[in-house]
C-alpha positions, -999 to +999 in steps of 0.1 A: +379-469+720+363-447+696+346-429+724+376-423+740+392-403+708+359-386+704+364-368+739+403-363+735+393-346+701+366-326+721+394-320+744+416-307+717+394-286+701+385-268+734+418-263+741+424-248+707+396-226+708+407-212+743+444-207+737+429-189+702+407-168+731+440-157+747+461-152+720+431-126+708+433-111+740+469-104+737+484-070+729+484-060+696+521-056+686+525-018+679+553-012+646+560+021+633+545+014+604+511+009+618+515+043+635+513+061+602+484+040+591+448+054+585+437+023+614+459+045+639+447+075+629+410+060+629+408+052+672+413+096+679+396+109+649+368+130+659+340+145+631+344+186+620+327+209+628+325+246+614+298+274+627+277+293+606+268+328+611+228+321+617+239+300+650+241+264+630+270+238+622+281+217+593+300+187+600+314+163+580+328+130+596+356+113+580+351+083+606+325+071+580+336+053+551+343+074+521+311+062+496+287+073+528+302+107+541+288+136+531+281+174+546+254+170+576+235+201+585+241+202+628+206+211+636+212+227+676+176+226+686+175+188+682+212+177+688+206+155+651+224+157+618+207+154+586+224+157+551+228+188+536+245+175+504+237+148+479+268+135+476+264+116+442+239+144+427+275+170+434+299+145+417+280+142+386+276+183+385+316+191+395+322+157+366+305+179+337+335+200+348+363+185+356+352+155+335+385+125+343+395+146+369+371+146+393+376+135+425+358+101+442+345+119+467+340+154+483+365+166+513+351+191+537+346+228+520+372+253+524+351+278+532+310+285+538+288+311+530+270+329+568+239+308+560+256+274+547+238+276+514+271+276+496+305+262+502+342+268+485+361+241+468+396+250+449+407+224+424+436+224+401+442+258+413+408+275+405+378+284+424+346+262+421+311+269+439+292+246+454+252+250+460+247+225+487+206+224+479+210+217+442+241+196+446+253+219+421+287+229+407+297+268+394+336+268+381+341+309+393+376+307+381+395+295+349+427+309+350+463+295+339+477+310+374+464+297+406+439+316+436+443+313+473+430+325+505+392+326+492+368+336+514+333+349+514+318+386+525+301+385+556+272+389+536+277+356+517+271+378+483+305+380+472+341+363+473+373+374+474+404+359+465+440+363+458+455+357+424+492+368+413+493+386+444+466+409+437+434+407+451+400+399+433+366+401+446+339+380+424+300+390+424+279+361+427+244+379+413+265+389+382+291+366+383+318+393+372+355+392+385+370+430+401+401+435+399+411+457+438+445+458+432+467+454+402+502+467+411+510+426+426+543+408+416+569+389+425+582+412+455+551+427+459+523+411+481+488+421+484+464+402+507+486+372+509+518+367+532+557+363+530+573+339+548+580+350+577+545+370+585+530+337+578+550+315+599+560+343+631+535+370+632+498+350+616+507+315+630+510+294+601+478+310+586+478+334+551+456+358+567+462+390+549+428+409+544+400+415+563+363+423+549+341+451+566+313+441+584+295+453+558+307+439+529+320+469+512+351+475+518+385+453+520+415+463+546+447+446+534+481+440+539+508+455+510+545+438+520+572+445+502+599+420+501+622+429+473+650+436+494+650+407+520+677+381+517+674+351+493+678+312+499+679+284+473+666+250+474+681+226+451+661+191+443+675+161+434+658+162+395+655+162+367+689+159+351+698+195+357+681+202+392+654+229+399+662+255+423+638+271+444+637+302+461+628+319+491+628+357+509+637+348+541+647+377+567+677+367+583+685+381+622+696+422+612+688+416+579+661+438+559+625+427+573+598+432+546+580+464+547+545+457+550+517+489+548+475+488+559+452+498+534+416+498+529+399+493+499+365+503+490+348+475+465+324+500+443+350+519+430+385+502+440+398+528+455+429+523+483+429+545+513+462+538+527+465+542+567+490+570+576+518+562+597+538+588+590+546+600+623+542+561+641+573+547+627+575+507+633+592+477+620+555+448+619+522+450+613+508+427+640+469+426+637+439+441+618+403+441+627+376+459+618+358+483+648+318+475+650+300+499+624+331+492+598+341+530+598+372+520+619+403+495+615+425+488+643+460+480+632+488+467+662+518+474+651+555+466+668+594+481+669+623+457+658+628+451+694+596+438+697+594+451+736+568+478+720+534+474+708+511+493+697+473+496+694+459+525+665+425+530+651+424+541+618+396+560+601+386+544+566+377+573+546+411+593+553+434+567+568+443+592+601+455+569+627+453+578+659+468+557+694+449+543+719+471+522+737+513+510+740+519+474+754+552+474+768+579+446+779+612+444+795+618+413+771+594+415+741+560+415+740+540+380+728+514+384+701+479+380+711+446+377+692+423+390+723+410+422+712+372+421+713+347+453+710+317+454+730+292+485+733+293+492+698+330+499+699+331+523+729+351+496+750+370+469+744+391+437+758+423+435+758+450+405+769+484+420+785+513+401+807+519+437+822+516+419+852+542+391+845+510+368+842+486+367+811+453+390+821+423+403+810+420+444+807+387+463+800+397+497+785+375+526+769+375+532+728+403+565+742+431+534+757+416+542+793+418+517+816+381+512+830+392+475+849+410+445+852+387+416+848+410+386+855+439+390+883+459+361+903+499+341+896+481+324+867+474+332+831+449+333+808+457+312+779+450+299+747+430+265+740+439+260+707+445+272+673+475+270+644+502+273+661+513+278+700+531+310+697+494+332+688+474+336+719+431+333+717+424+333+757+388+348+750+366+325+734+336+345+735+314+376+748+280+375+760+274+413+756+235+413+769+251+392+804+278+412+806+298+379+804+335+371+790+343+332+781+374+324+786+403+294+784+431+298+816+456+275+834+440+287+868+440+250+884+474+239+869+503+252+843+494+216+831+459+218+822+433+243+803+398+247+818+369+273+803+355+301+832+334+327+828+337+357+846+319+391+846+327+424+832+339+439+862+360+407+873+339+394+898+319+359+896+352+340+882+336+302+879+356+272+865+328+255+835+348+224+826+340+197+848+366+170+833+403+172+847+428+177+814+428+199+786+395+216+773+396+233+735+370+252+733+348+264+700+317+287+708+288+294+683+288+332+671+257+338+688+275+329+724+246+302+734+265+268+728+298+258+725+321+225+718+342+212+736+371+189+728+381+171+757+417+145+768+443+139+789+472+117+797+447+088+802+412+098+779+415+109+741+397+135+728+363+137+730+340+162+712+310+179+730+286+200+726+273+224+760+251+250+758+267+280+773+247+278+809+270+241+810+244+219+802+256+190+782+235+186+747+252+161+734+287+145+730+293+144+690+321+120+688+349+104+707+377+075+700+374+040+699+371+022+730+378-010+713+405-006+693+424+014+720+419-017+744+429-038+718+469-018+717+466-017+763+489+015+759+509+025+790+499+061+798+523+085+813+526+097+855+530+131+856+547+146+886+575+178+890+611+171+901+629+200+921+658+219+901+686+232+920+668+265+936+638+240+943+617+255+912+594+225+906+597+214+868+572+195+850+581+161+841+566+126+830+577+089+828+560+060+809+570+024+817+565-008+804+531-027+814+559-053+826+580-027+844+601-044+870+616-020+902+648-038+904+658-037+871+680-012+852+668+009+823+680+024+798+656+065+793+649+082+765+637+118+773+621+143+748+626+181+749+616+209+734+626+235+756+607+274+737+591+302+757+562+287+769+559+258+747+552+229+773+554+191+764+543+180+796+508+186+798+477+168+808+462+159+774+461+130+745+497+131+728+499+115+694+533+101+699+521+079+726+521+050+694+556+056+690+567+058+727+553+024+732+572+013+704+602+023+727+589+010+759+586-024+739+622-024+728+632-020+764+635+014+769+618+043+795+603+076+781+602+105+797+596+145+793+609+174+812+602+214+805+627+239+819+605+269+836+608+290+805+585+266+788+559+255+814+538+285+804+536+299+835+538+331+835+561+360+814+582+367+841+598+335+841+598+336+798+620+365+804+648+347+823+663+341+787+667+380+777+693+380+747+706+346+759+683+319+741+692+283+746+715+292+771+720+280+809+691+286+822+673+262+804+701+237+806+703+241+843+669+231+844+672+197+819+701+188+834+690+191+872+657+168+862+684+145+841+701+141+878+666+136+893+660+104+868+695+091+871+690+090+911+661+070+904+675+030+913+654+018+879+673+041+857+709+031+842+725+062+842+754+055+822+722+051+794+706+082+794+697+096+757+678+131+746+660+144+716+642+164+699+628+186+673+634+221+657+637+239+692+642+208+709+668+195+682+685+227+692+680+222+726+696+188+724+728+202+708+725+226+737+727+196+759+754+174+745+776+203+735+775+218+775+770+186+797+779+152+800+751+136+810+740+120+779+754+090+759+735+099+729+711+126+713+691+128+679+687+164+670+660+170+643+656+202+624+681+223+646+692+261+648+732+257+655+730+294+656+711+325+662+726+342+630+707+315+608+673+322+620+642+346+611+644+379+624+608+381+640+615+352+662+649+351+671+655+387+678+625+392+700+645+371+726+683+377+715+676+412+699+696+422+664+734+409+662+746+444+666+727+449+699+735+418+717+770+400+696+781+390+729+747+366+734+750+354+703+786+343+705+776+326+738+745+309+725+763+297+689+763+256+691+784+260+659+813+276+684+805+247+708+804+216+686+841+209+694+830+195+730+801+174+720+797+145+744+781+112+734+767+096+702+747+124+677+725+118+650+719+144+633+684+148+608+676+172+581+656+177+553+674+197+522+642+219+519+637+231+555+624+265+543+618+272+586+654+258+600+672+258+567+699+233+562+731+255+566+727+252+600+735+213+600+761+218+578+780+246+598+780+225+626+789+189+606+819+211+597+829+219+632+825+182+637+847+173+605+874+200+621+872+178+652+872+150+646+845+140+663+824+110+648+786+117+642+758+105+624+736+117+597+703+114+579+695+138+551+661+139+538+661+147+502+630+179+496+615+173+529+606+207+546+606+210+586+581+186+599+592+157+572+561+149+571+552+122+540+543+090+550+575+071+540+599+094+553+582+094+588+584+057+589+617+055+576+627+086+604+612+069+632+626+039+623+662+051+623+656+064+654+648+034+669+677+016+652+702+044+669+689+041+703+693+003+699+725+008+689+740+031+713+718+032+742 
C-alpha cells in the first residue's frame, strides 16, 4: 500500500514539474506597463560608441549593471575593450566637488577631447572636466546662470561654450575664461538657437558655431528674435501659475533674422559675412573650407524653392556664389557637402533630378560629374531627426572613393555602397537585407554598422571599410525576446486607384484564424518622405502586440508622398498639404484591407501622431471609412504652424489663402465621421494647443460628441514614464470601447 502512494506521489510530482515546464514556456503576458520598463528596454539596447579623432572609440555600455560600467577605450587593432576610467577613483574626485550631490555613477561624456584624454560633463548647470587617466575632476565653470552646447577645439586645447547667449571660450593651459561676444540677451542669440532653427532648419540639434580647423577662430550664428510672435504656457502651480514663454514664428509672421560671423579667438574680433547684395530669409548651413581661410554659408528665400551655396572669406567677410539649388516645390535641407582636394572640389547632394543624387562640382560651382544616377535616391541612415539628410558617410580621398547610405534595392530598406569619383564601380557593401545605419571612423578605414528589420533587432558591427567583419559589438537578447514570441509584421504594397503601389504592413495574432472577422487598427503618419513602413526594428512592436492580444489587427500604410521615393512625388502636395492626395492614397489602401474576408469593415479605426494626428483628422473629417480615430498632437490648421515648415509646402498665407482654406481641418470638423479622441499636452511648444482647442470648438458648435485627454505640461512627444503608460493605456481602453 505504501508503495503504491510512493509511485502516485512520484507521479504527482512529475506531473507538477512538467506542467510548471509548460507554463514557463508560455508567452510572457506583454502590459503596457512593462513596455516602459528598463527590462523592455534592456532586450534592444546596444553599447555607445563615439570616434575619436586619432582613429579610436570610447564606448560605454549601459547593458552592464550600473556599479560595473565605466568608459572602455575601443582598441581597433585588437577588436577588445579595456577601461579607460576608474570609475570609483572619478566619484571620489567629482565628490570633493559636488560633495551630497554627486551622482552614483557616471553617464557617458557629453563631449571628448580628439585624443580621448579628456571628456565633458555639465552638472547643475556648470561645466566640469574630466581627466580620464587621473580619474580626475576640474569644475571650469561656477556660475549662477547655466552653459550649454560645450564643445572642444579640434585641437583638444580649448572649450567653448555658450552662457547668457554669449559665447565663451575657456583655455585649458591657463585655465582663463574669454569672453567672444558680449552683446547676448533675451532676443538676442549668439551660438545657440531659437526655436524654430533648432527644431526645422538643425534637426532637433543647438548647433550654432562652428570652430576652424585650426582652432583659432569661431564662425557663429547671431539670430535676432525680438520681433517674432510670442506664446504662453501656463502650468498648473503653484497657487498663482507660472507662465512660460516662447518666440515662435507663426506662417507670414516675422522669421528671426539670423547673420554669419566669424570670430577670431586672440583678439575677439567679429568679421561679419557680407550679404548685402544676397538678400535671403535662413541661414541653412555653415562649414568651414579645408585650410580654415573659407566658410561656406547656404542660405534660402522665404519660399524655400531657392538655395544657395556662398563661400565667405574670413579676414573680410566677401561672400561670393558658387552654386543656386533650385525646386518647383521647395528645396529639402541636406548636410552632404564634403571638400576633397584641399577645397578645389567638392560633393554636393541635389533632387535636380526628381531623385536624391550625388554631384561633383569644382570650388567655382562647375559641374565636373554626376557620381550617382538611376529612379532611386541617395538617402540618409540616420541622425536627429528625418527631415536633415546625411547620404555621404564618408570619403576615401587617396581611393578616390565616396561611402554612401541609398534606397537603391528598395524605398523600404537602406544599404551602404561605395562608388567612385567619377560614378563608375557602384557596389552594394551591406550584405544583411533591412536597414543599415552607418557610422565611419574619421580616418575612413572602419566603420559600424547598426543592423534590423521587421524580424532581427539591431545589431551593432564593426567592418573595416574593405567589408571585412572585425567584430559584432553588441546585439539584443535572444532570450528574453523568445521569452515575449512577438508576431512580426508582412510587408507587402496594395494598388491605389491609378495602380501606384503603396507600402503597407499587417501584424496578426500568433492564433490568427482566416475565417474570422477582425476588428484593424492602422497607424499613419502621412509627411514628405517620412515612411512608417520600412524594413527595420520598430519600438512600438511591444505595444502593437498588446493590441493583437486584445483582439485586434495592426496595420500601416504610407501614401506616395511619404514612401521617400523620390522628390517628384514629394511635390504632388504643392500649397495643398494634407490634402487629397494623401487621402486618396489612405483611403484606397483602407478599401484594400476592408476587401480582405478577415477584416470587419464596419471596424476599421486610424491614428496617429503630430502629422499623423493631423492626418487622421484629415481622414475622419473627408471620409467615412473609419468608426473611430485618436489624433495625438495635431495641426487643425496651417495658420497655427512654424513658418519654416509649413510654408515650404503651402507657401505664406498671402500667397496661397485659397490652399489654406482647403487644407483647414478647423473648417471641416463639422463633418467628422466616427468616434475621436482627441490628445494634447498644455505645453506642446511644436503643435501648440490652440489648435485642439479651435477645432473642440467647431465640435462644441456642432454638436458633435468627442473625446478628450489633456496632458497637464507635457510637450509634443509626452514623453514621462507615467503619462506614456497612462496614454497608451487610454488608447487601448477607446479602441475597446468603440471598435
Amino acid at each position: 500500500m505504501l508503495q503504491i502512494h510512493r509511485r502516485l506521489l512520484s507521479a504527482f510530482i512529475l506531473l507538477l514539474i512538467f506542467s510548471l515546464l509548460v507554463s514557463a514556456q508560455k508567452k510572457k503576458k506583454l502590459s503596457i506597463e512593462w513596455r516602459f520598463t528598463p527590462e523592455a528596454q534592456s532586450i534592444t539596447q546596444l553599447p555607445n560608441l563615439q570616434w575619436l579623432g586619432n582613429g579610436n572609440a570610447m564606448m560605454y555600455d549601459s547593458r552592464k549593471p550600473a556599479d560595473q560600467r565605466t568608459i572602455e577605450l575601443f582598441d581597433l587593432s585588437t577588436a577588445t575593450t579595456k577601461p579607460a576610467l576608474d570609475m570609483k577613483k572619478a566619484l571620489e574626485s567629482l565628490k570633493n566637488i559636488l560633495h551630497e550631490k554627486t551622482p552614483t555613477i557616471l553617464m557617458q561624456p557629453n563631449s571628448y577631447d580628439k585624443n580621448g584624454e579628456n571628456a565633458l560633463y555639465l552638472f547643475g548647470g556648470d561645466i566640469f572636466l574630466l581627466n580620464l587617466k587621473n580619474a580626475s575632476f576640474e569644475q571650469v565653470t561656477n556660475t549662477k546662470e547655466d552653459e550649454k552646447n560645450f564643445s572642444f577645439s579640434p585641437n583638444g586645447q580649448l572649450i567653448a561654450y555658450v552662457r547668457t547667449n554669449n559665447i565663451f571660450v575657456y583655455d585649458l593651459k591657463t585655465k582663463t575664461e574669454k569672453a567672444i561676444t558680449t552683446d547676448g540677451t533675451e532676443t538676442l542669440l549668439n551660438g545657440t538657437l531659437n526655436w524654430v532653427y533648432w527644431e526645422e532648419v538643425f534637426g532637433r540639434r543647438d548647433v550654432a558655431y562652428w570652430w576652424s580647423n585650426d582652432s583659432k577662430a569661431i564662425a557663429y550664428l547671431q539670430t535676432d528674435e525680438s520681433q517674432v510672435s510670442v506664446m504662453y504656457y501656463s502650468d498648473f502651480k503653484p497657487a498663482v501659475p507660472n507662465v512660460i514663454k516662447q518666440r515662435y514664428p507663426k506662417t507670414g509672421g516675422t522669421n528671426p533674422v539670423a547673420k554669419v560671423g566669424v570670430a577670431e579667438i586672440e583678439n575677439v574680433k567679429t568679421t561679419w559675412l557680407d550679404f548685402s547684395n544676397n538678400p535671403y530669409e535662413y541661414i541653412i548651413r555653415v562649414n568651414w573650407l579645408p585650410g580654415s581661410n573659407q566658410v561656406s554659408v547656404e542660405t534660402m528665400n522665404r519660399m524655400q524653392d531657392e538655395l544657395d551655396l556662398f563661400f565667405a572669406d574670413r579676414t573680410n567677410g566677401k561672400v561670393k556664389l558658387i552654386l543656386k539649388e533650385t525646386d518647383p516645390c521647395w528645396v529639402n535641407v541636406s548636410d552632404d557637402l564634403y571638400f576633397i582636394k584641399d577645397g578645389k572640389e567638392f560633393f554636393w547632394v541635389s533632387e535636380r533630378s526628381g531623385y536624391a543624387h550625388i554631384y561633383r562640382f569644382s570650388n567655382e560651382g562647375k559641374l565636373i560629374n554626376q557620381v550617382t544616377k538611376g529612379d532611386w535616391a541617395v538617402v540618409a541612415s540616420g541622425g536627429s531627426a528625418f527631415w536633415v539628410r546625411k547620404s555621404i558617410s564618408t570619403i576615401d580621398e587617396k581611393n578616390e572613393i565616396i561611402y554612401f547610405t541609398a534606397q537603391e534595392k528598395s524605398a523600404t530598406e537602406k544599404y551602404l555602397y561605395s562608388i567612385k569619383f567619377d560614378g563608375t564601380g557602384m557596389k552594394r557593401i551591406s550584405k544583411e537585407e533591412g536597414t543599415h545605419a552607418i557610422n565611419f571612423s574619421p580616418d575612413a578605414k572602419y566603420y559600424l554598422d547598426t543592423y534590423s528589420n521587421i524580424k532581427t533587432p539591431p545589431v551593432l558591427s564593426l567592418y573595416k571599410s574593405d567589408e571585412k567583419l572585425v567584430k559584432q559589438i553588441g546585439s539584443y537578447d535572444a532570450g528574453k525576446l523568445a521569452a515575449l514570441d512577438l508576431q512580426r509584421p508582412d510587408q507587402f504594397t496594395v494598388p491605389a486607384r491609378d495602380g501606384f503601389p503603396l507600402p503597407a504592413e499587417i501584424m496578426k495574432p500568433k492564433d490568427f484564424d482566416p475565417n474570422k472577422k477582425y476588428p484593424l487598427i492602422i497607424y499613419v503618419y502621412g509627411g514628405p518622405s517620412a515612411p512608417q513602413v520600412l524594413n527595420k526594428w520598430r519600438g512600438s512592436i511591444y505595444y502593437d502586440q498588446v493590441l493583437l492580444d486584445n483582439g485586434f489587427l495592426v496595420a500601416l500604410i504610407d501614401p506616395r508622398i511619404s514612401a521617400a521615393i523620390s522628390k517628384k512625388l514629394e511635390n504632388l502636395i504643392d500649397k495643398n498639404f494634407g490634402g487629397e492626395v494623401e487621402l486618396n492614397d489612405l483611403v484606397d489602401g483602407v478599401r484594400w484591407f476592408k476587401k480582405q474576408s478577415y477584416i470587419d469593415s464596419s471596424r476599421v479605426g486610424v491614428w496617429g501622431w503630430s502629422g499623423g494626428g493631423t492626418f487622421t483628422l484629415n481622414a475622419m473629417t473627408h471620409s467615412q471609412e473609419f468608426k473611430a480615430g485618436i489624433a495625438v498632437a495635431a495641426v487643425t490648421d496651417w495658420h497655427f504652424y512654424d513658418s519654416k515648415f509649413a510654408e515650404s509646402v503651402m507657401k505664406t498665407p498671402d500667397v496661397n489663402p485659397a490652399g489654406y482654406d482647403k487644407t483647414s481641418l478647423v473648417k471641416s470638423a463639422k463633418n467628422l465621421h466616427g468616434r475621436l479622441m482627441i490628445v494634447h499636452g498644455t505645453y506642446d511648444d511644436n503643435v501648440h494647443i490652440q489648435n485642439a482647442y479651435a477645432f473642440i470648438d467647431e465640435l462644441i458648435k456642432a454638436n458633435i460628441m468627442f473625446d478628450l485627454m489633456i496632458y497637464p505640461m507635457r510637450q509634443h512627444g509626452i514623453s514621462d514614464r507615467p503619462a506614456q503608460i497612462h496614454l497608451y493605456n487610454k488608447m487601448l481602453e477607446f479602441w475597446k470601447k468603440n471598435l
